[in-house]
LOROTI-170205 format. One record per residue (C-alpha): x, y negated, z negated; residue number from 1. Coordinates in nm, 3 decimals, decimal comma. Each point is the difference from the previous one (the first is absolute). Example, Ala and Ser with C-alpha at 12.3 -4.5 7.8 and 13.67 -1.06 7.14 Angstrom:
{east=1,230	north=0,450	up=-0,780	seq=1}
{east=0,137	north=-0,344	up=0,066	seq=2}
END
This chain:
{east=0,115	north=-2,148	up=5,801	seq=1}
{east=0,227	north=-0,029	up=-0,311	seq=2}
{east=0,161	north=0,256	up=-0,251	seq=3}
{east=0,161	north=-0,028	up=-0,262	seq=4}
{east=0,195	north=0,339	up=-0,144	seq=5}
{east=-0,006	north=-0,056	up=-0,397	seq=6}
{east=0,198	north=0,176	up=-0,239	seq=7}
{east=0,137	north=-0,060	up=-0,339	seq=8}
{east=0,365	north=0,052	up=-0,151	seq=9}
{east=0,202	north=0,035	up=-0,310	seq=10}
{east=0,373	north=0,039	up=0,042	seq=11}
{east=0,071	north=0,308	up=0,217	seq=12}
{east=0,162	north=-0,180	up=0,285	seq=13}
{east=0,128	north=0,287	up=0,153	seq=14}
{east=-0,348	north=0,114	up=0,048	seq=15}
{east=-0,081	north=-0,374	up=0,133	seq=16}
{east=0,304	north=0,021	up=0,273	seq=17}
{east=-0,133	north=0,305	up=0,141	seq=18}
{east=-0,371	north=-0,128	up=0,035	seq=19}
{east=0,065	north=-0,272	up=0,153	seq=20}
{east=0,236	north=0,059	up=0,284	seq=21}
{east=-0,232	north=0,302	up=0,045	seq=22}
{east=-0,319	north=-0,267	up=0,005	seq=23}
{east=0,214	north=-0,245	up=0,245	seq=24}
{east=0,104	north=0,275	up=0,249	seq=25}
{east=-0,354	north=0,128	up=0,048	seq=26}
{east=-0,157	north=-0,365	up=0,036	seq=27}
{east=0,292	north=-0,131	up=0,210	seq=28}
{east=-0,063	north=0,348	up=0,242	seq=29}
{east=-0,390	north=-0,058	up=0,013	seq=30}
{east=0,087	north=-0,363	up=0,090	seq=31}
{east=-0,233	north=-0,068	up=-0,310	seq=32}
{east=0,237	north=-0,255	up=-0,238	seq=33}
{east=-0,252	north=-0,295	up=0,099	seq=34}
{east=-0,306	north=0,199	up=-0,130	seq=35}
{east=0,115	north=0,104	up=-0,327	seq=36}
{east=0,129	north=-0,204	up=-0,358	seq=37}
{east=0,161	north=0,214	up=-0,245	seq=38}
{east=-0,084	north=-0,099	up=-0,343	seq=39}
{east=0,246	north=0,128	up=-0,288	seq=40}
{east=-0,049	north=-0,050	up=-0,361	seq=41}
{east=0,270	north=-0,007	up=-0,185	seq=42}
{east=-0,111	north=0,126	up=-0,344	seq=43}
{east=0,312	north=-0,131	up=-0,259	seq=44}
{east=0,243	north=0,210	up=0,192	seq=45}
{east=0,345	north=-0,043	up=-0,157	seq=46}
{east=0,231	north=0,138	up=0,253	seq=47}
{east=0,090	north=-0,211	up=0,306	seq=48}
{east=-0,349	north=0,073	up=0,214	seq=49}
{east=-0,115	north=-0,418	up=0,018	seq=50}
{east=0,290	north=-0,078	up=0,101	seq=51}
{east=0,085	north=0,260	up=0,240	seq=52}
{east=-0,349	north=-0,017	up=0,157	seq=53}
{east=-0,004	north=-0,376	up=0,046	seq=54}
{east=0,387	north=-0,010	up=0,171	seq=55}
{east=-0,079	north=0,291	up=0,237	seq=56}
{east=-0,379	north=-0,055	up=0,094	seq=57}
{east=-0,104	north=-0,337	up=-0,066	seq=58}
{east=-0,304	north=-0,017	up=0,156	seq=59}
{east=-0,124	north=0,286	up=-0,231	seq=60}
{east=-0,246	north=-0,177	up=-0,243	seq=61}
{east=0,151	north=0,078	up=-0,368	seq=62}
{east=-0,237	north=-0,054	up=-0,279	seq=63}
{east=0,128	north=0,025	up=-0,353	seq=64}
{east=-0,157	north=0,171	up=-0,297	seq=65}
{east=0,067	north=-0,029	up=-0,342	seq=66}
{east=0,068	north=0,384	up=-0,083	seq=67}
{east=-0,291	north=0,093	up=-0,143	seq=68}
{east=-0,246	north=0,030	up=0,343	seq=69}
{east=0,030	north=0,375	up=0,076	seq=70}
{east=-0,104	north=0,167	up=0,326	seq=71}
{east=-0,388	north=-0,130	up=-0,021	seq=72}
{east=0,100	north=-0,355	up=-0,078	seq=73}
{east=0,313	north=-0,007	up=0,202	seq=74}
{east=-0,257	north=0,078	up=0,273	seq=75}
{east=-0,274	north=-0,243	up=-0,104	seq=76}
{east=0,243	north=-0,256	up=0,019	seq=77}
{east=0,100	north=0,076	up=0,386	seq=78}
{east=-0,389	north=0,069	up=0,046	seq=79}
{east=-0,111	north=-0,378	up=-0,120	seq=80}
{east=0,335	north=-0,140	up=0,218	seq=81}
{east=-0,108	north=0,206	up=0,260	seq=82}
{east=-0,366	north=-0,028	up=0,047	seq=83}
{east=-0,013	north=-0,361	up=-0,159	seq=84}
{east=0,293	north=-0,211	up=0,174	seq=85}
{east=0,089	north=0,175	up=0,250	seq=86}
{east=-0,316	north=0,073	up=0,136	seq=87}
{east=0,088	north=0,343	up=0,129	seq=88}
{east=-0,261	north=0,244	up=0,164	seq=89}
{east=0,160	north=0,305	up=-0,194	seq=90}
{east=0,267	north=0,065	up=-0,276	seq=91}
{east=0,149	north=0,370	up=0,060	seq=92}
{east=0,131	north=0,081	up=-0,352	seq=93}
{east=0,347	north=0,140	up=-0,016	seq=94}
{east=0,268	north=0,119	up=-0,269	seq=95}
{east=0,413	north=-0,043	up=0,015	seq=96}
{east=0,028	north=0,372	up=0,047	seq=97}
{east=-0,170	north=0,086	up=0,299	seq=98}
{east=0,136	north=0,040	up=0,372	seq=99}
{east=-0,251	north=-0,047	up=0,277	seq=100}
{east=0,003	north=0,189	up=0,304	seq=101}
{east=0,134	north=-0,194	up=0,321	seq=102}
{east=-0,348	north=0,021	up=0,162	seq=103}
{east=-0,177	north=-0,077	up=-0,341	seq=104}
{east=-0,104	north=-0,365	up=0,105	seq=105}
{east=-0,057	north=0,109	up=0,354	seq=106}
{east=-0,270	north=0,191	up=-0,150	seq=107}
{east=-0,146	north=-0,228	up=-0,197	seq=108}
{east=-0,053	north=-0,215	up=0,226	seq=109}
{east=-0,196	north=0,301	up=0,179	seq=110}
{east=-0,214	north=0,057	up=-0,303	seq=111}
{east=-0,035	north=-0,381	up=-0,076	seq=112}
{east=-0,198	north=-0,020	up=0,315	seq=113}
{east=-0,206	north=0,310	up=-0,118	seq=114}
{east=-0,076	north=-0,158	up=-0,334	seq=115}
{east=-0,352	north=-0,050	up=-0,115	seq=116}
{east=-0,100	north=-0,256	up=-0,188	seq=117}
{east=-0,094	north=0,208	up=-0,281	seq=118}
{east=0,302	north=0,234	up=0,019	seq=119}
{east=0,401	north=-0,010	up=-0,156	seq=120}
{east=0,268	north=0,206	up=0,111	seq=121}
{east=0,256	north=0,231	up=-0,180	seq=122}
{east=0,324	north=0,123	up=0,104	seq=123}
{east=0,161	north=0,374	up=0,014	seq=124}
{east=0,245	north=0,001	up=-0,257	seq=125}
{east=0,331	north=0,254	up=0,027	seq=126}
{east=0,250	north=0,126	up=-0,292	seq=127}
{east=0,304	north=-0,197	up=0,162	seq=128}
{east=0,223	north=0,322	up=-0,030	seq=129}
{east=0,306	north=-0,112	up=0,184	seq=130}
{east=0,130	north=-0,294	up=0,206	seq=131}
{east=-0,153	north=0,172	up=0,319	seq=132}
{east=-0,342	north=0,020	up=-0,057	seq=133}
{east=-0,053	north=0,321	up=0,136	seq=134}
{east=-0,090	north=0,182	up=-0,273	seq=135}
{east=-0,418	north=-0,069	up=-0,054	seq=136}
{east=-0,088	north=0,096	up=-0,311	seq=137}
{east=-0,333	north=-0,188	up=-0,102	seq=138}
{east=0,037	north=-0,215	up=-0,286	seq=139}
{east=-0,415	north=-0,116	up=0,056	seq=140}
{east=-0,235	north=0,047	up=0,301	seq=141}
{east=-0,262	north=-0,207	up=-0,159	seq=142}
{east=-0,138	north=0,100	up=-0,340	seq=143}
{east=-0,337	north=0,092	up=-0,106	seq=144}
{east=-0,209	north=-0,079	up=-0,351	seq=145}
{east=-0,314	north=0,177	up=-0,110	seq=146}
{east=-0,189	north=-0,251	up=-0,283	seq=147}
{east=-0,192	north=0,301	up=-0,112	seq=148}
{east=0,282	north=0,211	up=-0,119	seq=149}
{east=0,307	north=-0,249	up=-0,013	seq=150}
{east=0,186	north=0,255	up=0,268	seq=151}
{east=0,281	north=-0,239	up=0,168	seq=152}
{east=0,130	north=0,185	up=0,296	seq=153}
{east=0,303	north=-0,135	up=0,215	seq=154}
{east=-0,010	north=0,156	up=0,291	seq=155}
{east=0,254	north=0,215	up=0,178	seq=156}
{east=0,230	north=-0,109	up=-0,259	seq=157}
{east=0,305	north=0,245	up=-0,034	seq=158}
{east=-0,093	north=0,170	up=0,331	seq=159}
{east=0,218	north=-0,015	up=0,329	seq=160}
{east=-0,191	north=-0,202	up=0,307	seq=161}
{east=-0,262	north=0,182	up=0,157	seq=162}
{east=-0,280	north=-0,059	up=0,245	seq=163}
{east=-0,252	north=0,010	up=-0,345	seq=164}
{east=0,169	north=-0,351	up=-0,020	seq=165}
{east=-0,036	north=-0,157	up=0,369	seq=166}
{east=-0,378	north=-0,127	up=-0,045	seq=167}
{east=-0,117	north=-0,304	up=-0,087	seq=168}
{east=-0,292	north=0,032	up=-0,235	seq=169}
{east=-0,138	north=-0,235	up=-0,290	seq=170}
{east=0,164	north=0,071	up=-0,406	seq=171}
{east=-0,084	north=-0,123	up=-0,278	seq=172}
{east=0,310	north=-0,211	up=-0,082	seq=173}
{east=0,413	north=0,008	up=0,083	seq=174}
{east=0,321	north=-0,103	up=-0,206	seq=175}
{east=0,091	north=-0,382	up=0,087	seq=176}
{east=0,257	north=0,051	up=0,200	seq=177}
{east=-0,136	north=-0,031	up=0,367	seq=178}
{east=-0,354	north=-0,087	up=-0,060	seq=179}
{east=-0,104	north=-0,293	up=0,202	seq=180}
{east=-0,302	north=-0,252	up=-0,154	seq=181}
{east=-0,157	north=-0,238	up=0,192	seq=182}
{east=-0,108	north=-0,361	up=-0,085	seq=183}
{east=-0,368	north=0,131	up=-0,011	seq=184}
{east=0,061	north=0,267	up=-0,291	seq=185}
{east=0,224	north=-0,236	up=-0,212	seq=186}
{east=-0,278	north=-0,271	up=0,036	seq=187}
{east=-0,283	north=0,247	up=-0,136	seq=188}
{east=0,265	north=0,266	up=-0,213	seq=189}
{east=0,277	north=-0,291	up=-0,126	seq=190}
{east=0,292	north=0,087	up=-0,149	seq=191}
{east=0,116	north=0,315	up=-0,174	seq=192}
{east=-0,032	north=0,081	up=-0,363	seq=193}
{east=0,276	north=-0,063	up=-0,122	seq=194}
{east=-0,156	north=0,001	up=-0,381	seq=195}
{east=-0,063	north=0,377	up=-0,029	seq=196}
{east=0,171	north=0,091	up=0,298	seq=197}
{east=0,353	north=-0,157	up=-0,043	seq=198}
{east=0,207	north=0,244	up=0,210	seq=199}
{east=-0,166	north=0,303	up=0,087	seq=200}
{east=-0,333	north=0,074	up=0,111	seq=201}
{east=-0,066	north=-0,364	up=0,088	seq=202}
{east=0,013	north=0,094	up=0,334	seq=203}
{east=-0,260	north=0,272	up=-0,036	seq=204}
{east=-0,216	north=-0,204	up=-0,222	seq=205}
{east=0,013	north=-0,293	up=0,350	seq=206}
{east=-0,134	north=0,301	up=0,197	seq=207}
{east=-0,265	north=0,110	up=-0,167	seq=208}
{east=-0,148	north=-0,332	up=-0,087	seq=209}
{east=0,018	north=-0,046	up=0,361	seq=210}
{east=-0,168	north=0,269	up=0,090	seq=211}
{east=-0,263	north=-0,077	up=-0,247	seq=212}
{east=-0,080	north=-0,354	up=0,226	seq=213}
{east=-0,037	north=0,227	up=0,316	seq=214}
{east=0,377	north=-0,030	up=0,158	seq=215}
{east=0,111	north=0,317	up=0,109	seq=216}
{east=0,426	north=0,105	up=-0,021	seq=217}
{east=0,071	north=0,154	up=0,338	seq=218}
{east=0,328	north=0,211	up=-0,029	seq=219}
{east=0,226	north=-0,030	up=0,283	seq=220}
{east=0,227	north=0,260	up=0,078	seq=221}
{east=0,203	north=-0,171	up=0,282	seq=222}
{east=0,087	north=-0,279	up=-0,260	seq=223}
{east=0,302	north=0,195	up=-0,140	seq=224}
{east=0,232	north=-0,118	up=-0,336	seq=225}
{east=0,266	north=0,240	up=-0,180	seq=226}
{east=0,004	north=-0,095	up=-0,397	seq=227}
{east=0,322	north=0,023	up=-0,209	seq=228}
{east=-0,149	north=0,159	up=-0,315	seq=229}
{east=0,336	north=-0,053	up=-0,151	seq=230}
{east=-0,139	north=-0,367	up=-0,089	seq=231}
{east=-0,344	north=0,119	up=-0,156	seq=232}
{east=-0,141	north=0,031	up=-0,322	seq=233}
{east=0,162	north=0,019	up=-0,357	seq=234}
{east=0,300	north=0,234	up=-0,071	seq=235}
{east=-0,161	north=0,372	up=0,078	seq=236}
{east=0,181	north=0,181	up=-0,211	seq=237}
{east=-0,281	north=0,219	up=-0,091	seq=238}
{east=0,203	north=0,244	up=-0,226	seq=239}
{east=0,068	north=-0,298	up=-0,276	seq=240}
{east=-0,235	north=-0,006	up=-0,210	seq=241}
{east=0,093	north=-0,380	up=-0,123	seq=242}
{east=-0,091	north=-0,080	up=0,372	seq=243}
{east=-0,306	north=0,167	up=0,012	seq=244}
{east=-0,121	north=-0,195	up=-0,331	seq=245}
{east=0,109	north=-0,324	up=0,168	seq=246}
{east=-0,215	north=0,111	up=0,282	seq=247}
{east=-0,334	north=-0,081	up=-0,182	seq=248}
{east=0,092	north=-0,338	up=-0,022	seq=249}
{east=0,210	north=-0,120	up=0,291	seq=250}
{east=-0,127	north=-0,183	up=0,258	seq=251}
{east=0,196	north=0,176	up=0,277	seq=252}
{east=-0,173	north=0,330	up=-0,083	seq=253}
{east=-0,304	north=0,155	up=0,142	seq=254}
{east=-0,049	north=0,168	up=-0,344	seq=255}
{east=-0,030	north=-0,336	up=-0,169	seq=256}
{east=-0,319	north=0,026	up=-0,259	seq=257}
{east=-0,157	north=-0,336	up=0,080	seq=258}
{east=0,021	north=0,018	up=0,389	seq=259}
{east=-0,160	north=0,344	up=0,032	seq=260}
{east=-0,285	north=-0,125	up=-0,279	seq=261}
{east=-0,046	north=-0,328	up=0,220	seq=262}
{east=0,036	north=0,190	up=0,300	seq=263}
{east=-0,298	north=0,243	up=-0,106	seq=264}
{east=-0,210	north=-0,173	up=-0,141	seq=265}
{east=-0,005	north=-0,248	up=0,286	seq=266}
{east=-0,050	north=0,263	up=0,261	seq=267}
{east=-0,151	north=0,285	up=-0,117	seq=268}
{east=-0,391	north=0,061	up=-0,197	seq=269}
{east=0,076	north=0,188	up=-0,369	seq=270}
{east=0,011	north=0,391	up=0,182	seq=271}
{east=0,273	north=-0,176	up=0,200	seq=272}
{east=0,216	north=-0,211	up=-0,199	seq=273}
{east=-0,013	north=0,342	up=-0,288	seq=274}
{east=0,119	north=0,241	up=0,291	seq=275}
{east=0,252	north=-0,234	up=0,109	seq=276}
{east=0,140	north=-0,146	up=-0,285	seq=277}
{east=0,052	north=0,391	up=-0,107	seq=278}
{east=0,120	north=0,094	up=0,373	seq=279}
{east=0,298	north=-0,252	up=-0,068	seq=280}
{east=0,079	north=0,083	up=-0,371	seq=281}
{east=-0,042	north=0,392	up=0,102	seq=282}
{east=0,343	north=-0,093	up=0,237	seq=283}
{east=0,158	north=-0,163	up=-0,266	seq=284}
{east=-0,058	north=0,207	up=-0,248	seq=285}
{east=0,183	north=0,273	up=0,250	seq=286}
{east=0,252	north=-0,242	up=0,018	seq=287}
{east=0,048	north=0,030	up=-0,388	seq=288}
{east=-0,007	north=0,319	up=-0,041	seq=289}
{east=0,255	north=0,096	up=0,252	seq=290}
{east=0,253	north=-0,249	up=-0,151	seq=291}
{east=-0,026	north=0,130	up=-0,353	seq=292}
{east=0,088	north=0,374	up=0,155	seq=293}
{east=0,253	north=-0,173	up=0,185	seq=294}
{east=0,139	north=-0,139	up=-0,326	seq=295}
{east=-0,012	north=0,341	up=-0,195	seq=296}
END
């Protein structure tokens, strides 16, 4: 059996130093370096990360973009390498600012030999809050979407670890980082939209369809990853209100017009996409308002 752990990059190095001694250690522990590739595409970066990657882990397969991929073709790209040369049996999708747990391939391998053929897995994702790890506050426990009212719920998120948390049970999609997709989904699913979904909600949008050809995401709560949210999104200062204009528009925020219309109208019937298309602009609107009392 062959993996390969996929992730896209653009500059952050730091990020990129961390992850990947952090990727190394666990593999090396599990005695699992022969079973997986790691797959890194390197997205126009302009700070040293090509170089730095290729002197101190050559055998890490560096793929380069042209700046203008994104998250969902960043992936794609790793996805067709992936799936298509390398002929792996999985691709577990990854990010630069993530930290696996030391037993987090260990596990894996448990689930892997769980997996049904018409089933994906998800990881349990922490806030990293310190260089310790031993603070577990949930950044996602699986997330949940309801097509008839556009509700998206991530669950547990914001809420210490509790025993709500320690099941495994089917959802209806996960963030990218730590899902796992097997050669049999990509074959009948393909590749993530990268179109409507450059950045965000590509990864919900892969669920979803899946779900609509019968696969089913199992959420794993032994598979444990703590996420720097230092290295998300756009600029969240929420009391500017320049930044919240340039929040319509950007493609690094969840509030962008055209990924929440494409979103909607992709997953939801009319009741749905109305409800949720409000839902969201009913936050942002909140968002507004308290920046223009902040102002005054």
């Amino acid at each position: 059996m062959k993996i390969a752990i996929v992730f896209p990059i653009f500059n952050g190095l730091e990020f990129t130093k961390v992850c990947l001694k952090n990727l190394k250690t666990c593999l090396k522990d599990n005695d699992l370096n022969n079973t997986y590739d790691i797959i890194i595409i390197n997205d126009g970066s302009t700070d040293e990360s090509s170089s730095w990657i290729t002197k101190n882990y050559p055998e890490i397969i560096l793929i380069q973009g042209n700046g203008n991929l994104w998250w969902s073709e960043g992936m794609n790209y790793g996805l067709n390498y992936s799936f298509n040369v390398l002929r792996v049996d999985f691709v577990l999708c990854w990010n630069n600012d993530i930290i696996a747990d030391i037993n987090y391939f260990k596990n894996l391998n448990y689930e892997l030999s769980l997996l049904k053929e018409n089933e994906f897995l998800c990881s349990k994702i922490y806030y990293k809050i310190n260089t310790n790890y031993d603070k577990k506050l949930i950044f996602a426990a699986g997330c949940g979407f309801n097509k008839n009212t556009g509700k998206i719920t991530i669950y547990g998120n914001g809420q210490d670890n509790n025993s709500i948390y320690e099941a495994k049970r089917y959802v209806d999609w996960s963030g990218g980082m730590g899902m796992l997709i097997s050669q049999k989904l990509f074959s009948l699913n393909g590749l993530f939209n990268s179109t409507q979904f450059p950045q965000y909600k590509g990864d919900a949008d892969y669920c979803l369809r899946g779900k609509e050809l019968g696969f089913k995401l199992k959420f794993c709560p032994n598979l444990e990853i703590y996420n720097d949210a230092k290295n998300s999104g756009i600029n969240n200062n929420y009391n500017d209100i320049n930044n919240l204009i340039n929040l319509l528009s950007s493609r690094r925020s969840i509030y962008n017009l055209r990924l929440n219309y494409n979103f909607y109208a992709r997953h939801c019937g009319i009741l749905g996409f109305i409800s949720g298309f409000s839902l969201t602009y009913l936050r942002y609107l909140k968002l507004v308002l308290r920046a223009i009392f902040y102002t005054i």
